[in-house]
N, C-alpha and C positions, 0 to 999 in steps of 0.2 A: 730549567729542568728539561729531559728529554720528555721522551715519548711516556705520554702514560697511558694506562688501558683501564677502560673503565667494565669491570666486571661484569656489572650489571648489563653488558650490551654482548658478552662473550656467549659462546655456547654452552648448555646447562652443561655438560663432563667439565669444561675447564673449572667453572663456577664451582663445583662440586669437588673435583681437586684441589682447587685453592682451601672453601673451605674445609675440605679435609686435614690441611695440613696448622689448621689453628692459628691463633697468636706465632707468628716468626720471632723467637727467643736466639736462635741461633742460627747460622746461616743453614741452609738447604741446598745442595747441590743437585743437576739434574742432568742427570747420563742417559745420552740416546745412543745407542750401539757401541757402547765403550766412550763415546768422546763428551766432555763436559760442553754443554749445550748452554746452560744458565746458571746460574747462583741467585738464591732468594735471602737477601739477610734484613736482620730487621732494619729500618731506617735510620735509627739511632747510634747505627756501627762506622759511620761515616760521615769524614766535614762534606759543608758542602764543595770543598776546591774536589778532594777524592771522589764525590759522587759526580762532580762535570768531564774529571778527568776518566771515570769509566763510561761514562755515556760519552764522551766524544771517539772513545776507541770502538765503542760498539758500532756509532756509524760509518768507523769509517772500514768496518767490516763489510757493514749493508755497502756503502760505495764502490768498496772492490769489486764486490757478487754482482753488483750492477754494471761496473764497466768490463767484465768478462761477459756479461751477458748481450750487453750492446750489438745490438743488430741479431740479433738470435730473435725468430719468430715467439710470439708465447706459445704459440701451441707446439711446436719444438722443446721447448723448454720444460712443456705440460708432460708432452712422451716420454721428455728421461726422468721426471719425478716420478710419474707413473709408474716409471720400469723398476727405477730404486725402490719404489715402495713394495712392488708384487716380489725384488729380488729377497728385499730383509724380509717381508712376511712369511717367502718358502724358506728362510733359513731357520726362523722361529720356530717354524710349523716341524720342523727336520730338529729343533731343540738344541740350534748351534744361536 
């Protein structure tokens, strides 16, 4: 199995979101500025060959993002999350 995250060690808003969204009956999609971020389905929608074959593509998502970022300072890295973050907040704020 991949990565699992154990809720109870998350910060109370995720906890809080999670359980807000109940029993997963069907999947849940999760859209950050237009682009699909995550998919939550219940467990039972998947063998397990299809659930290793989505977690092996998700790391080797994280792997790319890591070998673009190779040799980049973190605090380099920290500055342009930073800046993305303050640029989508003025865009929300402006109600685009």
């Amino acid at each position: 199995m991949g990565r699992r995250i154990d809720l109870a060690k998350t910060r109370k808003p995720v906890r809080d979101f999670i359980r807000g969204l109940g029993k997963v009956r069907e999947p849940v999609e999760l859209v950050l500025n237009g682009d699909l971020v995550a998919k939550i389905i219940p467990p039972t929608d998947l063998s397990d060959a299809e659930k290793q074959r989505i977690i092996d593509e998700g790391w080797a998502v994280v792997e790319k993002a890591r070998a673009r970022a190779k040799g980049i300072p973190a605090s380099t890295v920290q500055q342009a999350v930073d800046k993305a973050v303050r640029e989508v907040r003025a865009r929300h704020a402006r109600g685009g």
